[in-house]
LOSE-528810 format. One record per residue (C-alpha): z, y, x. Coordinates in steps of 0.2 Angstrom, whole numbers, plus 5000, padded with zeros to 4 digits. Example, Ala and Ser with C-alpha at 12.3 -4.5 7.8 and 13.67 -1.06 7.14 Angstrom:
<sites>
503949785062/503649955068/
</sites>
This chain:
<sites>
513049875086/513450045079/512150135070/512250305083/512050165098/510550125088/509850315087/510350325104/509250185109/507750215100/508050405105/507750355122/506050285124/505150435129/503350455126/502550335138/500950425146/499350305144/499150215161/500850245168/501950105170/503550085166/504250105184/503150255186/503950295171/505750285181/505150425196/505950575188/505150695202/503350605199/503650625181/504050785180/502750855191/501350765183/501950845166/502051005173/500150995177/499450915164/500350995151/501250815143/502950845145/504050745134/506050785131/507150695121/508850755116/510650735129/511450715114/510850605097/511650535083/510450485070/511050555052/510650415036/510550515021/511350385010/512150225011/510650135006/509750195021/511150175033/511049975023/509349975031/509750015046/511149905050/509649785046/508549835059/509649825074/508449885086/509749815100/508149695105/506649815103/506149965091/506149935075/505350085065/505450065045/504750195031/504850145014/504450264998/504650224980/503050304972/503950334956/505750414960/504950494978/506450424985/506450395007/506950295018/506750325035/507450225053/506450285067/505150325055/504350485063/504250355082/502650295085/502250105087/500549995088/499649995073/498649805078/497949765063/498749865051/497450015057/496049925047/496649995030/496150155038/494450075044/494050005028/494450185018/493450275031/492050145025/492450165006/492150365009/490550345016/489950225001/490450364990/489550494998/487850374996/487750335016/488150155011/488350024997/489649844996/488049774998/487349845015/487249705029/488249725045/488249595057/489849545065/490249615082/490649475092/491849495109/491049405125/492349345139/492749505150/494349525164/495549635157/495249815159/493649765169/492749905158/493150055147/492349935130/492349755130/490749695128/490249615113/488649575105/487949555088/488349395077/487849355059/487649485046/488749485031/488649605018/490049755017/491149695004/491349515011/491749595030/493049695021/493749545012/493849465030/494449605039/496049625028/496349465022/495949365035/496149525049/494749445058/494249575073/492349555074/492449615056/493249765059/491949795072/490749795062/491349915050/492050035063/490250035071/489450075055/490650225051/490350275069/491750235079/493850265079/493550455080/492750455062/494250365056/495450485066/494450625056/494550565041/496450525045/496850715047/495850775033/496750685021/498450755028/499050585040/499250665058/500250535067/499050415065/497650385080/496550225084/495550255102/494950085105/493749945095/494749795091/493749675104/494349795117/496149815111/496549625110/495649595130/496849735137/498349685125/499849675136/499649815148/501549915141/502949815133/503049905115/504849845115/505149965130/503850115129/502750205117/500950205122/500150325110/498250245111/498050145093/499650195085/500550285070/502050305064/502950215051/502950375040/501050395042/500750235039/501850245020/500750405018/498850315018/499550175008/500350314995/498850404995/497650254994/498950204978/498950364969/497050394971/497150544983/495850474993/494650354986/494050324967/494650194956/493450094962/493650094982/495450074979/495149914969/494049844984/495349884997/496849854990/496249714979/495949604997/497549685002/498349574986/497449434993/497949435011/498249255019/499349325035/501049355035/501849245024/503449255032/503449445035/503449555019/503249435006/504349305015/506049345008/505549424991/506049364972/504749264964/504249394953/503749554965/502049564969/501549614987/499849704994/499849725013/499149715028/500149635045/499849675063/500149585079/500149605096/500849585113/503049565109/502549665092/502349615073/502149715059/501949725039/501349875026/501249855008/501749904990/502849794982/502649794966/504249744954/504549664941/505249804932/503649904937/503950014953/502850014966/503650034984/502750095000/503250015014/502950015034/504049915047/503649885066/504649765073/504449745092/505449625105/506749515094/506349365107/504949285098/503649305085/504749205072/506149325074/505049475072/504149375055/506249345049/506449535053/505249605045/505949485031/507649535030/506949715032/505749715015/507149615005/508649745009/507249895005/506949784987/508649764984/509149944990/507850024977/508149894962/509949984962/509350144962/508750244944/507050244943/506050424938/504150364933/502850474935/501050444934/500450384947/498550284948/498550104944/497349994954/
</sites>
C-alpha cells in the first residue's frame, strides 16, 4: 500500500462527534447542519498526500500500514531532537497510557505539601452497572493502600481501581487536564474515571472514528514522557517514583520491549481497549540515547497483531535512530 494511500486513509477519519454513530456520521445533511449549530464543524483536506521528511521516517511508515486501522506513531530522540511523526498530530485512546498523566498530577500535589507517598487511599472499586446506564459507573470504596504502592499498581500493573483512587484524590480528570495545559500538552484530554471508561468501552470503533473523550495524540503523548524525562515537570524525586514503576511494568511484553536487542532498556506504560493497543516509553540504549516514543495501534484483526505491531513499530524507530549521529545534550537522568 502506498505511503500517500496511507495519508489518505488516515486523513479521512474525520473527527467523530461524541455520541454520534458512525452511520450518523455518513448523513452529510445531518452532519452539516448539526456543525453549523453547534459550532463543531470538522473538514479534512480534498486533496492529501502526507510528506515524510526523511527516509527513515518514510521507513516508519511503510511499517505502520494503517490499511487495517490508524496507526498513529511519535517518536523523539531526547539528545539529537530528532522526529518522527505518522499520524502523529491525530487523536487516539489514551486507555491506560493516560495514568502517567494521573500519577504526575499526583506527584505535583505532593510537592506543593497537599500529600505525601505515604497518605492512605482506598481503592475505588467498580460495581456491576449496564453500560451507559449512568453518566459515572458506580463504585465504592475498597482497602486502602498507601500512595506510592497505588502508584506502583496503577503503572505496573495498570490496575483501574488504583487509578481511581489517585484521580479522586487529585480531584478528578479536570485537574489532570489542568495540569496537562499548564505544562504545555494541549492535545491531551481524559473526561472519564477509568471504572466508567472500561463499563462504556465499545460504544465507536477506534479503527473507524476518532472520539475525542479520553484521548491525545501521539505527539502529546512523546511531550509528557520528554518533559517528565528532562525534569520540566516534577523534581528528581517524583520522576524517580514514576518513571522508576514505569521500568518496572509487567504489561506489554510483546509490545515495545518485544522485538528489542537485549541490551536497550525500556520504561513505558501500555494501553488497551476496545479493537486498540497501545505502548509509550523511553528506550534507553545501549550507546546511551534515550528515545521518546508513542504508537496507537487500532484494528490489525486481533490483539496479537496490534502487540506484533507495536513491535515491529518500536524496533524500526531503534534501528532508524542507531543510524543516525547522535548530538548529547544535557538532559535529566532519572
Amino acid at each position: 500500500m502506498g505511503l500517500g494511500r496511507i495519508a489518505r486513509l488516515g486523513a479521512a477519519f474525520a473527527l467523530a462527534l461524541t455520541g454520534i454513530s458512525s452511520a450518523h456520521a455518513k448523513d452529510t445533511e445531518f452532519s452539516a447542519a448539526f456543525d453549523a449549530a453547534l459550532g463543531t464543524d470538522v473538514r479534512t483536506p480534498q486533496s492529501y498526500n502526507a510528506v515524510y521528511r526523511t527516509s527513515f521516517e518514510q521507513a516508519v511508515a511503510r511499517v505502520a500500514d494503517g490499511s487495517s486501522g490508524r496507526i498513529g506513531v511519535y517518536a523523539v530522540d531526547l539528545a539529537s531532537g530528532r522526529e518522527v511523526s505518522v499520524l502523529g498530530d491525530q487523536r487516539f485512546p489514551m486507555a491506560s497510557t493516560s495514568k502517567i498523566a494521573v500519577a504526575a498530577a499526583f506527584m505535583e500535589q505532593v510537592e506543593r505539601g497537599k500529600y505525601t507517598l505515604t497518605s492512605e487511599f482506598p481503592l475505588m472499586m467498580p460495581v456491576a452497572s449496564k453500560r451507559f446506564s449512568t453518566a459515572r459507573a458506580p463504585v465504592v470504596p475498597g482497602k486502602y493502600f498507601q500512595a506510592v504502592d497505588l502508584i506502583e499498581m496503577m503503572i505496573t500493573r495498570s490496575s483501574n481501581p488504583a487509578t481511581d483512587a489517585l484521580l479522586k484524590a487529585v480531584g478528578g480528570p479536570a485537574v489532570v487536564n489542568d495540569w496537562a495545559r499548564r505544562n504545555g500538552i494541549s492535545e491531551f484530554n481524559i473526561t472519564r474515571d477509568i471504572a466508567t471508561l472500561v463499563r462504556d468501552d465499545g460504544e465507536i470503533d477506534p479503527a473507524r472514528a476518532i472520539d475525542i473523550r479520553d484521548s491525545a495524540t501521539p505527539q502529546a503523548m512523546v511531550k509528557l514522557l520528554a518533559g517528565l524525562h528532562q525534569g520540566k515537570f516534577l523534581s528528581a524525586s517524583s520522576r524517580r517514583v514514576i518513571l522508576g514503576a514505569m521500568e518496572r511494568c509487567r504489561t506489554g511484553t510483546r509490545r515495545i520491549p518485544g522485538m528489542l536487542p537485549a541490551g536497550a532498556r525500556v520504561a513505558h506504560k501500555t494501553g488497551t481497549l476496545n479493537n486498540t493497543a497501545s505502548d509509550i516509553g523511553i528506550i534507553q540504549t545501549p550507546d546511551g540515547r534515550s528515545i521518546a516514543v508513542a504508537i496507537y495501534v487500532t484494528g490489525q484483526g486481533s490483539k496479537p497483531a496490534r502487540d506484533a505491531k507495536i513491535a515491529s513499530i518500536a524496533r524500526a524507530l531503534y534501528d532508524g535512530y542507531a543510524n543516525q549521529p547522535a548530538r548529547a545534550y544535557a538532559t535529566a537522568s532519572y
